[in-house]
C-alpha positions in Angstrom: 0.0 0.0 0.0 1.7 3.4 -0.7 0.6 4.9 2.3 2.8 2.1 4.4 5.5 2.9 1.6 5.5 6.5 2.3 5.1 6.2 6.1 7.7 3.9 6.4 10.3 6.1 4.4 8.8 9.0 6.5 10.4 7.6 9.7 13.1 6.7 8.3 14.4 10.3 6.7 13.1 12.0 9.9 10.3 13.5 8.6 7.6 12.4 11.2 10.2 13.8 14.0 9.7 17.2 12.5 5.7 16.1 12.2 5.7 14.9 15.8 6.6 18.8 17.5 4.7 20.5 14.3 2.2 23.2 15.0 1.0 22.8 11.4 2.3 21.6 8.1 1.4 24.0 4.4 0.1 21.8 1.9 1.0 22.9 -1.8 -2.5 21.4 -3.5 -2.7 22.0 -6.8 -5.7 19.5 -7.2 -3.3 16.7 -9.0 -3.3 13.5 -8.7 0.1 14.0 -6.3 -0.7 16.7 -4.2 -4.6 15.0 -3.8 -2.9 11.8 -2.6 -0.4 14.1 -0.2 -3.5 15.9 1.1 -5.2 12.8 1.9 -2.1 11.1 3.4 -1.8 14.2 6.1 -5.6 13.8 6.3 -4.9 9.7 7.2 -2.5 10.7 9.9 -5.0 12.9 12.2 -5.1 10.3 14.7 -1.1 9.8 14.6 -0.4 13.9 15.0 -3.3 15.4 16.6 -1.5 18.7 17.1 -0.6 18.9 13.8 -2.8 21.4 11.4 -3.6 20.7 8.0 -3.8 24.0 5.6 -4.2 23.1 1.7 -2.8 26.1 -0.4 -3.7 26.7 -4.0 -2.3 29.1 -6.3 -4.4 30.2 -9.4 -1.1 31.3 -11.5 -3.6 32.7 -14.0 -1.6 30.7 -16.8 -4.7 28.2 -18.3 -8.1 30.7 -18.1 -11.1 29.1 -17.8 -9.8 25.1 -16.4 -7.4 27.3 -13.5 -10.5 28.5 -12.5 -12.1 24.8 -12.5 -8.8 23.5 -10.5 -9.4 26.4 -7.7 -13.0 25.3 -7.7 -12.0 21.8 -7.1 -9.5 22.2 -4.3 -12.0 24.1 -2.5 -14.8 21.4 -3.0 -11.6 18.9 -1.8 -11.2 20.7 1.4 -14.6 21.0 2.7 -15.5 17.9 2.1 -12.8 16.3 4.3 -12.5 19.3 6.6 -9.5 20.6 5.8 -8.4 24.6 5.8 -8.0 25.6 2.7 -6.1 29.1 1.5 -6.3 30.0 -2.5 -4.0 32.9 -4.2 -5.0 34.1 -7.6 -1.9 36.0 -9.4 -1.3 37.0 -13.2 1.9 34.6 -13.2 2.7 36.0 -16.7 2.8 39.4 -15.8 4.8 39.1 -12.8 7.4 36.9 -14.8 7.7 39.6 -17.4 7.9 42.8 -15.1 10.5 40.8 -12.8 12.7 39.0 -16.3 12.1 35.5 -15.1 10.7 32.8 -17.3 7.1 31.7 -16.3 7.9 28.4 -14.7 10.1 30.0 -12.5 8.4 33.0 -11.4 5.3 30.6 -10.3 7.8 28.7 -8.3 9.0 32.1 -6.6 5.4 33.2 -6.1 4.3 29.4 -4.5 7.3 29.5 -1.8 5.9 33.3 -1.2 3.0 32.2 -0.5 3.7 29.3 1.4 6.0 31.6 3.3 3.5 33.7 4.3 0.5 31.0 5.5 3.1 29.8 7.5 3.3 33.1 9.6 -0.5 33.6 9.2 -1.1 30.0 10.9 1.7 29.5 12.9 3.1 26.7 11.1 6.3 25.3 11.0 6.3 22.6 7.6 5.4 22.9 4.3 5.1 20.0 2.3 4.7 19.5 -1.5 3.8 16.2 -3.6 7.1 15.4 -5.3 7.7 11.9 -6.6 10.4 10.0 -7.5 9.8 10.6 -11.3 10.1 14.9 -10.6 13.6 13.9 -8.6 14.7 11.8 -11.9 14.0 14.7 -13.8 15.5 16.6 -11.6 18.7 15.3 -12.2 18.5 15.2 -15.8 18.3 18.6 -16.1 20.9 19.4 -14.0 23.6 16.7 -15.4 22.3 18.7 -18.8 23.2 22.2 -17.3 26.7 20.7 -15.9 26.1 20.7 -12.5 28.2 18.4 -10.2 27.6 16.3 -7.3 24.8 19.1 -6.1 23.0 18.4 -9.3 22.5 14.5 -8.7 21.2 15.3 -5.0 18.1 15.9 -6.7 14.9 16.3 -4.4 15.8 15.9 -1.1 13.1 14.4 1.4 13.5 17.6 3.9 15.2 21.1 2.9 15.8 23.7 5.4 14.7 21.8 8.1 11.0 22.3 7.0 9.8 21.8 3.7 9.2 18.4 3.5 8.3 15.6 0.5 6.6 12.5 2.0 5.7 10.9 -1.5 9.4 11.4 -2.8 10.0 7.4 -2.4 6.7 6.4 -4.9 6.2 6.8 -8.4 3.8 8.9 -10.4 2.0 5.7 -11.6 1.9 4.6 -8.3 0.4 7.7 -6.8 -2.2 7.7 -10.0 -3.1 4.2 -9.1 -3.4 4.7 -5.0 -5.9 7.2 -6.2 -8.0 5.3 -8.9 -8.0 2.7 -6.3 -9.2 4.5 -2.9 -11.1 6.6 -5.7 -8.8 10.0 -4.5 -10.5 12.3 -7.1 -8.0 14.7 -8.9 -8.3 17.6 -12.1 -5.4 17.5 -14.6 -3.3 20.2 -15.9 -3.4 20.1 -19.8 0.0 22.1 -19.4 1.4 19.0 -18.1 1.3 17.4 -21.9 3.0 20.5 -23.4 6.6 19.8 -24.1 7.3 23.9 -24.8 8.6 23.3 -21.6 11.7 21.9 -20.5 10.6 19.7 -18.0 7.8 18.6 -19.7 10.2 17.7 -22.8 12.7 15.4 -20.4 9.3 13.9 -18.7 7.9 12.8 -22.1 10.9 12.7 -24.5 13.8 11.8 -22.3 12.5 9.2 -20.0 10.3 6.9 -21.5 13.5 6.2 -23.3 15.7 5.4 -20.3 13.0 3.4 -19.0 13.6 1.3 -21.9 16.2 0.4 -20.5 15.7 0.1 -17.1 12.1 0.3 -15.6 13.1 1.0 -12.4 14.9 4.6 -13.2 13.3 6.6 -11.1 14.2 4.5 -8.0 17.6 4.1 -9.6 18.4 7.8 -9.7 16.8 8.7 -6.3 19.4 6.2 -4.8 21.8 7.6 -6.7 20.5 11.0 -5.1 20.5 10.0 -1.7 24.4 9.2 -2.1 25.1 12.4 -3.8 23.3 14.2 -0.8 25.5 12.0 1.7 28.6 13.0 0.3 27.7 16.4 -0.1 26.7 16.7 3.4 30.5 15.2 4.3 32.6 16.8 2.2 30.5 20.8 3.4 30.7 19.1 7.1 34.9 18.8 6.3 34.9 22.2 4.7 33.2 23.8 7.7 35.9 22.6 10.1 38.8 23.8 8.1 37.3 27.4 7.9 36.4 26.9 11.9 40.0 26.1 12.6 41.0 29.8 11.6 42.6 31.4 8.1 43.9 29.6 5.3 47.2 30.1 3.5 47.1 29.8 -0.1 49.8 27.1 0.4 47.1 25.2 3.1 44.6 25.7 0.9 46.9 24.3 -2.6 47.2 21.2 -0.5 43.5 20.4 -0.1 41.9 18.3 -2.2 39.7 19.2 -5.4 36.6 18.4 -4.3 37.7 19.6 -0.4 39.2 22.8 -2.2 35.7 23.9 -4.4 33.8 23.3 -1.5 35.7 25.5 1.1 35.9 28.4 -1.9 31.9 28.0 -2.0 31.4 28.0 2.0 33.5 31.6 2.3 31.6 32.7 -0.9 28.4 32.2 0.9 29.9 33.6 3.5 31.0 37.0 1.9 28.2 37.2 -0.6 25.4 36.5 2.7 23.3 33.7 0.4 22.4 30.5 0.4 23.9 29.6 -3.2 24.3 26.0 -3.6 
């Protein structure tokens, strides 16, 4: 069952030990089949984490006219049905992306987390979770292995980011997820967008990896092991980096005798450090 698949890889990342002192927990519902199966997974653990408050949040990016409006509509309808809060933002996506230069996908993405952001203050809670799966952290990784990137790339989707955004569904499958619902009869709207391969994701998720699962079926739970690994030695090599900057300044000769992989890392930690971000 892949509510027993996602609990169990729930207690096993920690993610029900940030649930268990949780005042509430942001759920990012667009009304898809994922984020309708995360919704009624948090819903299925009342009993588990009483405390814990449920808020659905819906974004109307403004993008698909008359069938964005039918998704709000839905999500609502969701929500009071089961009893759950529910919080909807309606923003002209397209015009914020052009006044701020940013392409459309990601200035929808900025103005989610914003929002997000923002209900958290408003309710007084301390998660947000979104309905990633294990096919978005494949795809993930193909586009950044495409863009160059390095270890950081194949991390992927981690299960928990910043200590409170959190992805419970990250272990299943999008097939999986679509079949939990036809089978528990989880109703769901779909995004016609989702077919359009104008965008880059959408041209990996329908080009890119029905070929590679050609070859291996199993290639989204390939890569997500291959991202957990990337994460681990990531989070060793930053943890190694840390302790050399902690120990006090480096010589250019002390630094020349580091390791490449030691060396880029330590560069990036005082960059962050100078520059006051967060890049990864």
């Amino acid at each position: 069952m892949l509510y027993k698949k996602a609990c169990a890889y729930c207690e096993t990342n920690g993610i029900f030990s940030l649930m268990e002192n949780a005042r509430g927990v942001i759920v990012g519902f667009s009304g898809g089949a994922d984020s309708a199966v995360l919704l009624s997974f948090f819903d299925s653990l009342k009993e588990r984490f009483p405390r814990l408050r449920i808020i659905a949040a819906h974004v109307n990016h403004m993008i698909r006219g008359e069938e964005a409006k039918r998704d709000a509509a839905f999500a609502e309808g969701f929500c009071i049905e089961r009893g759950i809060d529910f919080e909807l933002l309606t923003v002209d996506v397209p015009a914020e992306a052009k006044e701020q230069g940013l392409g459309l996908e990601e200035a929808a993405r900025n103005i989610r987390y914003d929002f997000f952001d923002s209900l958290c203050k408003k309710h007084s809670a301390d998660l947000i979770a979104t309905a990633h799966n294990s096919d978005d952290n494949l795809e993930t990784v193909i586009m950044n292995l495409m863009r160059g990137s390095g270890t950081k790339g194949a991390s992927g989707i981690a299960p928990i980011r910043d200590g409170r955004l959190i992805r419970p569904l990250i272990c299943c499958t999008g097939e999986e997820i679509r079949s939990f619902a036809r089978q528990r009869s989880i109703p769901y709207v779909q995004d016609s967008t989702n077919l359009c391969t104008d965008y880059s994701r959408n041209a990996v998720r329908h080009r890119l990896v029905p070929l590679m699962r050609e070859s291996n079926p199993k290639v989204a739970e390939a890569a997500l092991r291959l991202s957990q690994a990337a994460r681990e030695d990531c989070d060793f090599i930053e943890g190694e980096a840390k302790k050399i900057l902690s120990a006090g300044p480096l010589s250019r000769k002390a630094l020349a005798k580091l390791h490449p992989a030691l060396f880029q890392r330590v560069l990036l930690e005082l960059y962050k450090k100078e520059a006051g971000t967060a890049l990864n």
